[in-house]
C-alpha positions in Angstrom: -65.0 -85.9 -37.7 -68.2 -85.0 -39.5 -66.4 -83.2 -42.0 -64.3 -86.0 -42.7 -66.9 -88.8 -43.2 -69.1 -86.1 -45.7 -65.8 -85.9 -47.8 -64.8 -89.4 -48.2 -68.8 -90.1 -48.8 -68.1 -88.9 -52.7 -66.8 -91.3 -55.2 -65.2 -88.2 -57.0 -63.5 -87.1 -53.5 -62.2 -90.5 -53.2 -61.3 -90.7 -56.3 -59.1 -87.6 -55.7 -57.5 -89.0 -52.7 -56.5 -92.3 -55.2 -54.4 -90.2 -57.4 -53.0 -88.5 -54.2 -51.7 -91.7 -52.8 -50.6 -92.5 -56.5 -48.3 -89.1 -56.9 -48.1 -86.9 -53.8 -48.0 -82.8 -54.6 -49.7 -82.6 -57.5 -51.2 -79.5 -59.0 -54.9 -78.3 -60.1 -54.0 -79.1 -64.1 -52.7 -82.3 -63.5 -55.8 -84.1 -61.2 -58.1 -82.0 -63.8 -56.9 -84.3 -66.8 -57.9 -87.7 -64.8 -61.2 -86.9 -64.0 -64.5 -86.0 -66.3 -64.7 -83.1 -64.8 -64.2 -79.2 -65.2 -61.4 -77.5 -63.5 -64.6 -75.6 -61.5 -66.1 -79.0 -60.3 -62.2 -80.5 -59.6 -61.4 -77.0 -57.5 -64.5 -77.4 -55.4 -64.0 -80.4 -54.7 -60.5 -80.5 -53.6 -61.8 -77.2 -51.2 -64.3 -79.6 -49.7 -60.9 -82.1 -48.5 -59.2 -79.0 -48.0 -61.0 -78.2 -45.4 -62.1 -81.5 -43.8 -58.2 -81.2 -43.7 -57.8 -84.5 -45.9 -55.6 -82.2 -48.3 -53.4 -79.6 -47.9 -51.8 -77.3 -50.0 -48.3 -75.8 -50.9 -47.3 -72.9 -53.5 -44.2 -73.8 -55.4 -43.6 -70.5 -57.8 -47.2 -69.9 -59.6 -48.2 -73.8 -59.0 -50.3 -74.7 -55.9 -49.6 -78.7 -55.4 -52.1 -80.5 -53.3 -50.9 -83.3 -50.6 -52.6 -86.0 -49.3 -52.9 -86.0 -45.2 -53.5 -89.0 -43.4 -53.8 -87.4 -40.1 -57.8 -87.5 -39.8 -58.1 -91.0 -41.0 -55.4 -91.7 -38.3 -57.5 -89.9 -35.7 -60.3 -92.1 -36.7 -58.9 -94.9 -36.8 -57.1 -93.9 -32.8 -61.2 -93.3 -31.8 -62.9 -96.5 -33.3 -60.9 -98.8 -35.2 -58.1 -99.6 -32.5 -60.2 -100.9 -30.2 -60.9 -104.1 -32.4 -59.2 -104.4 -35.4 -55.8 -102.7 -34.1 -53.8 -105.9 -35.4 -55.0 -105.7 -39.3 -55.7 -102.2 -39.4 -51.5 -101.7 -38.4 -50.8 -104.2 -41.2 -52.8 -102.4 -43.4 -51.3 -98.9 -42.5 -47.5 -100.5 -42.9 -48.5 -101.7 -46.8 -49.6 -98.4 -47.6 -46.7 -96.5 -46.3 -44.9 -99.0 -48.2 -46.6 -98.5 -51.3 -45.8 -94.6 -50.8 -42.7 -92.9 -52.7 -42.4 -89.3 -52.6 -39.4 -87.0 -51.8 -42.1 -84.5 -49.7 -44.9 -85.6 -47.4 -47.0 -82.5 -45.8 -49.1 -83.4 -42.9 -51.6 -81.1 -41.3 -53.3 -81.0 -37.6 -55.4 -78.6 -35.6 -55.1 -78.8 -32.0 -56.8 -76.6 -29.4 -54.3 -75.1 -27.4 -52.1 -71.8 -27.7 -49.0 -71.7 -29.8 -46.6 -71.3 -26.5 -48.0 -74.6 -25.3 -47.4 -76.5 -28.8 -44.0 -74.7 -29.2 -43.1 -76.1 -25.4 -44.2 -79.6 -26.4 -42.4 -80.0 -29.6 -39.2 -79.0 -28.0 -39.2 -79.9 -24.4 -38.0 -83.6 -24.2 -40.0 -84.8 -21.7 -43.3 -84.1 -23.2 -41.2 -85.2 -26.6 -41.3 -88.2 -25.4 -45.1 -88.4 -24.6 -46.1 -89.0 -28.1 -43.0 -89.5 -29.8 -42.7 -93.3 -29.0 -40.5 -92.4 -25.8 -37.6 -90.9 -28.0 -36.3 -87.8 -26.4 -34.3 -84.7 -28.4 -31.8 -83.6 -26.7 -30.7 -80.2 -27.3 -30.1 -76.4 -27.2 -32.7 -75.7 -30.0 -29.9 -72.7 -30.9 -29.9 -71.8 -35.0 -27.1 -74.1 -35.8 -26.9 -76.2 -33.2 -26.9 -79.8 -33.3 -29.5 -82.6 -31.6 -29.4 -86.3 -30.9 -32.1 -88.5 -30.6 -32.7 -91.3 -28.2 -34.6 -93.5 -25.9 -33.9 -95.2 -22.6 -34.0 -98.7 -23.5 -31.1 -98.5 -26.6 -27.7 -97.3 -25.6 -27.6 -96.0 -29.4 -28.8 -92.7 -31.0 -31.5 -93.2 -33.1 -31.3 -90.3 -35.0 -29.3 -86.5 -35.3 -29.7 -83.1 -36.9 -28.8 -79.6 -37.1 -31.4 -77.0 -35.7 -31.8 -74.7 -39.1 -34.0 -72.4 -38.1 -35.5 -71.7 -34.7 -38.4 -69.1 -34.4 -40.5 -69.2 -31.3 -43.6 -70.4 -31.0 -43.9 -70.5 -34.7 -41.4 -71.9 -37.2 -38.9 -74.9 -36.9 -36.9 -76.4 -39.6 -34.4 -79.3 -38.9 -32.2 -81.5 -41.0 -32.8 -85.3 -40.0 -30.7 -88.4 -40.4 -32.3 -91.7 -39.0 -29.4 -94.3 -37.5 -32.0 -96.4 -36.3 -31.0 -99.2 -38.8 -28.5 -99.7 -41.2 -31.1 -99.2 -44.1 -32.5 -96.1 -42.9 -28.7 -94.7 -42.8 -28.5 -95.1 -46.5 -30.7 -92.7 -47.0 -28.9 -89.4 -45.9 -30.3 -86.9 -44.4 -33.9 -84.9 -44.9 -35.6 -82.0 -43.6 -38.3 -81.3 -41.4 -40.2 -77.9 -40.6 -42.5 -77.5 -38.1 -45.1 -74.5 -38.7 -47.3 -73.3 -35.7 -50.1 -70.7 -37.0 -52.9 -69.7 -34.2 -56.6 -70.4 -35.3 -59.3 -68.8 -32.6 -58.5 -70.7 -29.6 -56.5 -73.6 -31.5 -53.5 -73.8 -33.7 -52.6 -75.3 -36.9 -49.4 -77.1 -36.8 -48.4 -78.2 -40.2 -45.6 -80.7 -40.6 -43.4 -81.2 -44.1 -40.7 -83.8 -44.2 -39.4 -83.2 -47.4 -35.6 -83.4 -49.3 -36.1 -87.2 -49.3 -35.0 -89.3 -52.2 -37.7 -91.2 -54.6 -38.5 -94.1 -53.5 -37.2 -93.0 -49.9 -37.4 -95.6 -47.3 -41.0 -95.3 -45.9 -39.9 -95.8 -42.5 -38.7 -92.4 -42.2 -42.0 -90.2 -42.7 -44.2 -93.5 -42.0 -44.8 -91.8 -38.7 -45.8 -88.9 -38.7 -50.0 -89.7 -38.4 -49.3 -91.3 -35.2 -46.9 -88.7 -33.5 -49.3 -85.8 -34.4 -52.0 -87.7 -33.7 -50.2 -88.6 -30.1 -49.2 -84.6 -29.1 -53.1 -83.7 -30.5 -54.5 -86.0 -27.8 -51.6 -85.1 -24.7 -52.4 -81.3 -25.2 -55.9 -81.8 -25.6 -56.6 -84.2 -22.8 -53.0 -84.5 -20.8 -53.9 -88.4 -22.0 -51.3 -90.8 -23.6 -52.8 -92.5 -27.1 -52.0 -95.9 -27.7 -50.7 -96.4 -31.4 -48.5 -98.9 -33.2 -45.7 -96.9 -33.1 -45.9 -96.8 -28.8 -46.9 -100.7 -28.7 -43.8 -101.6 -30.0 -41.9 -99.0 -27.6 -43.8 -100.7 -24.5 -42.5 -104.1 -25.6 -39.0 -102.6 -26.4 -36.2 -104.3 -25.4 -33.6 -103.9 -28.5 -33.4 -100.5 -30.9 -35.4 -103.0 -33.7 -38.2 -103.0 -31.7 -38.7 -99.8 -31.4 -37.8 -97.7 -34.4 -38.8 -94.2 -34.5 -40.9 -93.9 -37.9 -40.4 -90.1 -38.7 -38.3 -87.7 -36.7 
């Protein structure tokens, strides 16, 4: 946490984060020419969110885009803001996903636990279900294979895939097509991968939704802060974490209420 409140102390930091939020994956030359700055002073300071995990980075040929992660401001706002302001706060966080067009999101999490375990509970269904706003996978997890999405409380699927690739406990790639609504189904299908690389005693799981259209509907990736955020704190603590995303489960009673946001 300390490292994320020392990062977002900087105007020019912020300022980084602003053109982020503007255009998702952009490269070193490109935040360079909208800031006074050298590439040196632009490079060091993208390091500094680099590693308070506020961005993260992908090669595409000889160009290294940067992405912006909301994960750790969603992990702040879980520990502090919830508790009184959950209401705005959730309004606020639906505008900005709103606001957000890009055809690939990247979002990055450490979580102390061994890769086995994290494997286990991104693909058992139970656990799924823990964090995943009590949607369940169901499943062969074969190369190929196919999966359906769905919850108790809606006789529906919410959502379907094929398995693309399958590589325990490190690598999982899966197409994605939401039914949840009749305006996510427009949107044809997108990809996720799931990427488990050990740290020391913790791991680094890095989702990337990507093959969206522009302009995609932001209720497929919209998500994604609260699920990681959800299987950081079950593995870490065996605890459930209250977010939007399982309010609206708990209150359920029709497939509306309780859209899946990313998976």
């Amino acid at each position: 946490m300390d490292e994320v409140f020392r990062a977002l102390a900087d105007p020019t930091r912020r300022s980084l984060l602003d053109e982020l939020f503007r255009e998702d994956g952009q490269p070193l030359s490109a935040l360079q020419a909208r800031l006074p700055m050298t590439r040196f002073g632009v490079m060091k300071h993208l390091r500094q969110l680099e590693e308070a995990g506020l961005v993260v980075t992908r090669r595409r040929g000889r160009e290294k885009l940067h992405f912006l992660n909301p994960v750790p401001i969603r992990l702040v706002h879980d520990r502090w803001v919830s508790k009184y302001a959950e209401p705005w706060a959730a309004a606020l966080s639906g505008l900005k996903s709103r606001l957000e067009e890009s055809m690939e999101k990247v979002f990055e999490i450490y979580i102390k636990t061994t890769p086995e375990r994290l494997w286990e509970a991104i693909t058992d269904s139970e656990m799924r279900s823990k964090y995943s706003f009590g949607a369940r996978c169901n499943t062969d997890w074969a190369p190929g294979s196919r999966y359906e999405m769905g919850h108790p409380a809606n006789p529906a699927l919410l959502g379907e895939g094929e398995n693309l690739e399958v590589e325990p406990p490190r690598r999982l790639v899966q197409t994605m097509r939401a039914l949840w609504s009749e305006d996510v189904k427009a949107e044809g299908t997108s990809r996720v991968t799931w990427e488990i690389e050990p740290v020391g005693d913790s791991c680094r799981l890095t989702v990337t939704h990507d093959q969206l259209r522009e302009g995609a509907n932001s209720e497929l990736y919209g998500g994604w802060p609260m699920i990681l955020s959800g299987l950081k704190t079950l593995l870490e603590t065996g605890e459930l974490l209250t977010t939007p995303g399982s309010l609206m489960y708990a209150s359920a009673g029709s497939a509306d209420a309780g859209r899946p946001s990313s998976e």
